[in-house]
C-alpha positions in Angstrom: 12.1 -25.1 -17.8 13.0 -21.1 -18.9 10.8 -19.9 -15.9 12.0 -22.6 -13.4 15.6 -21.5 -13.8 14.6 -17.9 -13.6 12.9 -18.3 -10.4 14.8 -20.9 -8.9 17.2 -18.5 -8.5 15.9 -16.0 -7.9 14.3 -17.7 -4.2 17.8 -19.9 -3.7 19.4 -16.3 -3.8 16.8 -14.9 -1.3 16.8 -18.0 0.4 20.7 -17.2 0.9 19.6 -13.6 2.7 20.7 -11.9 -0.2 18.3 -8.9 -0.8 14.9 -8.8 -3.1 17.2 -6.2 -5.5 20.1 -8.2 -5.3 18.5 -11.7 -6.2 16.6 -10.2 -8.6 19.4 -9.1 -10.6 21.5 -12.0 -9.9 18.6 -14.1 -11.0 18.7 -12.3 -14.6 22.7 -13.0 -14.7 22.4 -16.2 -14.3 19.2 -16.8 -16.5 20.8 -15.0 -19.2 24.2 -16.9 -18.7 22.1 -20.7 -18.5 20.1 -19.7 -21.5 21.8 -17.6 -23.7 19.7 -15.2 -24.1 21.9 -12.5 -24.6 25.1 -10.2 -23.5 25.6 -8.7 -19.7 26.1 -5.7 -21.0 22.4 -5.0 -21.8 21.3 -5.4 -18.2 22.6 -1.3 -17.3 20.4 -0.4 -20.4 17.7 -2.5 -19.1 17.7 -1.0 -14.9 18.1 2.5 -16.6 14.7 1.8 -18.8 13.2 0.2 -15.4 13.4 4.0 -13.5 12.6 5.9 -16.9 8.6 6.3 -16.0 7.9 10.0 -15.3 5.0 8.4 -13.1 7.7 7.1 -10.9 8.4 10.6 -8.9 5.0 10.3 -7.1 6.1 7.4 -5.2 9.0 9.7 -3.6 6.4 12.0 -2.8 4.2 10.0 -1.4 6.8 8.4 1.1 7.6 12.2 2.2 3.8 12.1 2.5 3.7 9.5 5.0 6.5 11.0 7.0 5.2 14.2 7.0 1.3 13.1 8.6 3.1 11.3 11.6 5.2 14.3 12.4 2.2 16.4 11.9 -0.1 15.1 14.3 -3.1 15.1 11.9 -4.3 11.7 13.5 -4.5 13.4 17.1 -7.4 15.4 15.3 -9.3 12.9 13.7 -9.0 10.6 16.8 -10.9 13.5 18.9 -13.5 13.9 16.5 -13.9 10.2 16.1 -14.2 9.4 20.0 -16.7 12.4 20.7 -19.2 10.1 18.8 -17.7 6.8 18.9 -16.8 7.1 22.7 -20.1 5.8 23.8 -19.8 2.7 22.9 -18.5 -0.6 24.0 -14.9 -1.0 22.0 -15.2 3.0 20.6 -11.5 3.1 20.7 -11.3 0.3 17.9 -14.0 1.5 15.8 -12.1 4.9 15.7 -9.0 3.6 15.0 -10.9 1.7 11.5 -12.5 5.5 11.2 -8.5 7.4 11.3 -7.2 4.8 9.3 -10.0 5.2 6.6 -9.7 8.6 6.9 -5.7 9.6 6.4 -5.5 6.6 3.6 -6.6 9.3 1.3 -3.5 11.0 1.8 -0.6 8.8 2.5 -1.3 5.6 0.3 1.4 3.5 2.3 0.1 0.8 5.4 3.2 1.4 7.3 2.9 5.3 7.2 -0.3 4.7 8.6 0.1 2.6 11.1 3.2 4.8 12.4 0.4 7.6 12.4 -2.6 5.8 14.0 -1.2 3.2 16.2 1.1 6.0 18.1 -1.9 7.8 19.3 -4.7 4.6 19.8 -2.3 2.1 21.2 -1.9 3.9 24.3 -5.0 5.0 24.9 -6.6 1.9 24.4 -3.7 0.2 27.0 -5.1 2.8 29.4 -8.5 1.6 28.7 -8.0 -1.9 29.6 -8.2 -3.4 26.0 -5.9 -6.8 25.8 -2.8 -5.7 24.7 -2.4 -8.6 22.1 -5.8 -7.5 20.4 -4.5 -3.7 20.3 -1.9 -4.2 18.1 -4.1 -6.7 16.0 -6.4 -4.0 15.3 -3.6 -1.2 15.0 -1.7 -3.7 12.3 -5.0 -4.5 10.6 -6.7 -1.4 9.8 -3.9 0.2 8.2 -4.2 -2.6 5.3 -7.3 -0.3 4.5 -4.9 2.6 2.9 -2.4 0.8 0.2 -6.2 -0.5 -1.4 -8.0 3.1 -1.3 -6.8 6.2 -4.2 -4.1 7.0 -3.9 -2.5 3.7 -3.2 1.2 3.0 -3.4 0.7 -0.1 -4.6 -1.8 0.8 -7.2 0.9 2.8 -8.1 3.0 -0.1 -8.9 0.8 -1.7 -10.9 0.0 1.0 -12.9 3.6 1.1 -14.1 4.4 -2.4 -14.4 1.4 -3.2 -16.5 0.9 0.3 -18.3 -3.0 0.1 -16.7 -4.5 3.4 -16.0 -3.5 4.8 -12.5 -6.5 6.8 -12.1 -9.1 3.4 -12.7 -6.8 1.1 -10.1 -7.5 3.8 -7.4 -11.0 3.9 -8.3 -11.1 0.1 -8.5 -10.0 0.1 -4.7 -12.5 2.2 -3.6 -15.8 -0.5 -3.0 -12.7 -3.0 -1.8 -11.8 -0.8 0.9 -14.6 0.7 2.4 -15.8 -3.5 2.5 -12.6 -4.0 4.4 -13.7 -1.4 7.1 -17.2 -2.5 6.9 -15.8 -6.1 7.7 -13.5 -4.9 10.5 -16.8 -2.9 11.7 -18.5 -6.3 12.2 -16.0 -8.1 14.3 -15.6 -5.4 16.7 -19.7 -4.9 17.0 -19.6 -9.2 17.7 -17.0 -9.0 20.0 -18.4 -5.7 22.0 -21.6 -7.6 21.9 -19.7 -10.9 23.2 -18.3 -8.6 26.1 -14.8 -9.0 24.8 -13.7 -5.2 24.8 -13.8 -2.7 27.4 -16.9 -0.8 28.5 -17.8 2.8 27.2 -16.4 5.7 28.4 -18.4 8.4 27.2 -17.4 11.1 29.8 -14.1 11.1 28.7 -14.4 12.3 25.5 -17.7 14.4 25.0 -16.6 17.5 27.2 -15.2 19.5 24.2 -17.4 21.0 22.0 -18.0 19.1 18.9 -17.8 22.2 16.5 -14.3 23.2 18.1 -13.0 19.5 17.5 -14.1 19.7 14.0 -12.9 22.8 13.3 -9.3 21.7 14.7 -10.0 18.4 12.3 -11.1 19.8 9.2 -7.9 20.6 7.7 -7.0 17.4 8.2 -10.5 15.6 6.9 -10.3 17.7 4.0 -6.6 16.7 2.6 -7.9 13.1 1.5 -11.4 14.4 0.1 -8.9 17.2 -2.4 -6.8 14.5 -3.5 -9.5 12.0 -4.7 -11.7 14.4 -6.0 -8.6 15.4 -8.1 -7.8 12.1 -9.5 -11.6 11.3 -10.0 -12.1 14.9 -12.2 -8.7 14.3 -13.6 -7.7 17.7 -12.4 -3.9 16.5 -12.1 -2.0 13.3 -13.0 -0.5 11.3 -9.8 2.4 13.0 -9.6 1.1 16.3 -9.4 -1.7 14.6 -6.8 1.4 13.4 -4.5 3.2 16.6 -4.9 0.0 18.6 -3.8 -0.4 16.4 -1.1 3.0 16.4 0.3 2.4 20.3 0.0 -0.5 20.2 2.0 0.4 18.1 4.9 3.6 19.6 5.4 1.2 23.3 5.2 -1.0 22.1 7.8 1.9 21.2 9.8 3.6 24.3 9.8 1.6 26.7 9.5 -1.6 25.3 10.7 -1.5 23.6 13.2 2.9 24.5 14.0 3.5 20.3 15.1 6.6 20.7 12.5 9.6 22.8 13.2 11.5 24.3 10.2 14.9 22.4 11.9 12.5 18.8 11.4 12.5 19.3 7.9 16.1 18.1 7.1 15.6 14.7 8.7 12.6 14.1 7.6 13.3 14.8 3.7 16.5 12.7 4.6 14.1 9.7 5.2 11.9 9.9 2.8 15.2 10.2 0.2 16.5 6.8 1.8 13.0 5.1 1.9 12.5 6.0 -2.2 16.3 4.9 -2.8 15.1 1.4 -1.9 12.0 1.4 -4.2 13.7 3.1 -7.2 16.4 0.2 -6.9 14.1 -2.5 -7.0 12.5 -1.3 -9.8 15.9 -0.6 -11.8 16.5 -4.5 -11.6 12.8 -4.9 -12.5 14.4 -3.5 -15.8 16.4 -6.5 -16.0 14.1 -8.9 -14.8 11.5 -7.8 -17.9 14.2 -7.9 -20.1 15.4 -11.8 -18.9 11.2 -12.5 -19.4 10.3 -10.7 -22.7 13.3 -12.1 -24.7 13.2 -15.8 -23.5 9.6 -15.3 -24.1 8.9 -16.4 -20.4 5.5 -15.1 -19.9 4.5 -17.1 -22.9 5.2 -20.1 -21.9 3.1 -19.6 -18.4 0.6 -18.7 -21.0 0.9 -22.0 -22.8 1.3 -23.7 -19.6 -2.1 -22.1 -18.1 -3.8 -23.6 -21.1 -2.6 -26.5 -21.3 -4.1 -27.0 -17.5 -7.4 -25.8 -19.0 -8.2 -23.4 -16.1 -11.3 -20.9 -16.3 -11.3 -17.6 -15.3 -12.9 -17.9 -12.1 -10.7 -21.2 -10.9 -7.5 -18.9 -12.4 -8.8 -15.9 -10.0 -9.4 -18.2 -6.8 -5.7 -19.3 -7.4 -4.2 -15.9 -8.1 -6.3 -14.8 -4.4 -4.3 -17.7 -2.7 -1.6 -17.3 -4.4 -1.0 -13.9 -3.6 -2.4 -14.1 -0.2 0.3 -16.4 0.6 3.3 -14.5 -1.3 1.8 -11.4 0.6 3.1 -13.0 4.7 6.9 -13.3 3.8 7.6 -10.6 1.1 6.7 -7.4 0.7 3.8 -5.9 -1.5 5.9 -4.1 -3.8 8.4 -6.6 -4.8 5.6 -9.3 -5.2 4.0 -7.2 -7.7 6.8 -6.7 -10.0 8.0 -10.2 -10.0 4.9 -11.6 -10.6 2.5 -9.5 -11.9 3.9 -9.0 -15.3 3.6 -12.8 -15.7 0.5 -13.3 -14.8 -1.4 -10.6 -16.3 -1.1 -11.8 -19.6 -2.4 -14.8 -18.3 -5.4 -13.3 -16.5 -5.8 -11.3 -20.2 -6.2 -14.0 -22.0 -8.8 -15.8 -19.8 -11.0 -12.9 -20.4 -10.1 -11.4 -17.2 -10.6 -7.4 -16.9 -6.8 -6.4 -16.1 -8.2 -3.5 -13.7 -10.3 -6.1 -12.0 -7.3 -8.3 -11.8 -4.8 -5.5 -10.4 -7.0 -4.3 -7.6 -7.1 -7.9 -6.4 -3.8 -8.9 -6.1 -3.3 -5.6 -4.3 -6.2 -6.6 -2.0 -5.1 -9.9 -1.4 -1.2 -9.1 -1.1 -2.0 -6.6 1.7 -4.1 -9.1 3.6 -1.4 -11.3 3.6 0.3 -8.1 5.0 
């Protein structure tokens, strides 16, 4: 009954349009009000403890990460490299847009800062191609699922402070995940080539440049992701310094390197990127409140309870959790689905046997497929 109130509010709020943050916190109120679980006055306490991780400062980072490659141009570089081989095949333009997007998630973490990146460079060339316009922007909105599941992940992130799991194994726990994501998407655009579905090759158009001169415009760019993994593998720096080092780099390369940023772009981008984290850091301040509403009316021990009573095993509770978050994943957003319902559930998975690092990579995996 605790948990029904608490998040039968919470959706009849968002039902009303009211805002993730805002029914979050409303949702505590009124759970703490219903049940008497304690005073208003410790909800402040509660949002300031919710943005107290010093973890929390590489999401920031990362954002300005993300804004930084699409101003950059680094995708422009990869693409070319990508094409000289790829262009001689039947649908080359959609295995290279799988190939940028696997190869700038290493650096931005975030599906829509890759998508911005990518899809503004493939989407018109494959329109001037001849590729179906509708299958474009499926491939363009797909691929970029690929880089909140690989290190460093966003996401990941998320989970990493919600749970208190270690950062550095999520991102490795994404790694086979993602690269069977791009494998997959690999597949379906080899049956369909084969089926005749995409345009023919165009080989001519993108093998006149030398190869060594189009990787040695790309390597800055292929080497950004390959720096920041190896980092978090060797344990070289913690996250934050990972996002601050890549923020560095990016914004290097685009200055100095390759001159695609102007000193007077700065301003607005560093602007956006402030905005963009505002929105995340609220969220998780009313996460703050939200913990507190579930940890003193012992919520997540009665889905516990509740789990057990229903005598679910471990690999009926993980089926479950996939739909579950596959499903949660089309209307709402990745971020606030995992610190609603994650800290409930993990328990849960914990008590089934359940690895927790197993468990966190795949509600991230499923969560960005419903993406």
């Amino acid at each position: 009954m605790d948990v029904l109130i608490l998040f039968g509010a919470l959706f009849a709020f968002m039902a009303l349009g009211l805002s993730v943050w805002i029914s979050m916190g409303a949702a505590a109120l009124v759970a703490l009000a219903v049940l008497g679980l304690g005073d208003a006055t410790d909800l402040p306490t509660a949002m300031a403890d919710g943005v107290g991780n010093f973890e929390l400062l590489a999401i920031p980072f990362f954002i300005l990460t993300g804004e930084l490659l699409n101003r950059a141009g680094l995708t422009d570089r990869m693409v070319a490299l990508l094409m000289y081989f790829l262009g001689r095949f039947r649908g080359g333009l959609a295995y290279a847009t799988v190939g940028a997007n696997v190869g700038i998630s290493g650096v931005s973490g975030s599906a829509p800062a890759d998508a911005a990146a990518v899809s503004s460079v493939m989407l018109p060339a494959m329109r001037k191609e001849g590729y179906e316009p509708s299958y474009a922007a499926a491939i363009n909105a797909s691929a970029p699922v690929i880089g909140p599941v690989s290190p460093p992940s966003i996401p990941m992130i998320f989970v990493a402070l919600v749970t208190h799991l270690s950062v550095g194994k999520l991102f490795l726990g994404g790694v086979v995940p993602a690269l069977l994501l791009a494998a997959s998407m690999v597949v379906v655009i080899l049956w369909q080539g084969r089926r005749g579905k995409l345009p023919d090759a165009r080989p001519d158009t993108y093998t006149a440049a030398s190869p060594l001169l189009l990787l040695g415009r790309a390597l800055p760019a292929l080497l950004a992701p390959l720096f920041l993994v190896l980092g978090i593998i060797t344990g070289f720096a913690t996250v934050t310094e990972i996002s601050i080092l890549a923020a560095t780099y990016v914004l290097f390369l685009g200055l100095v390197v390759y001159r695609t940023i102007t000193p007077a772009d700065l301003f607005p981008l560093f602007r956006t990127s402030a905005v963009n984290s505002a929105t995340i850091m609220v969220l998780f301040a009313v996460v703050g409140t939200f913990s507190y509403v579930l940890t003193v009316g012992g919520l997540s021990e009665n889905v516990t309870r509740l789990v057990g009573a229903l005598d679910v095993g471990p690999v009926a509770f993980l089926l479950l959790a996939m739909v579950f978050f596959l499903v949660v994943g089309m209307p709402m957003d990745a971020v606030p689905a995992i610190l609603i319902f994650l800290p409930i559930l993990l328990p849960v998975a914990e008590g089934l046997g359940i690895d927790p690092i197993h468990f966190g990579v795949i509600v991230v995996v499923n969560l960005m497929t419903g993406c």
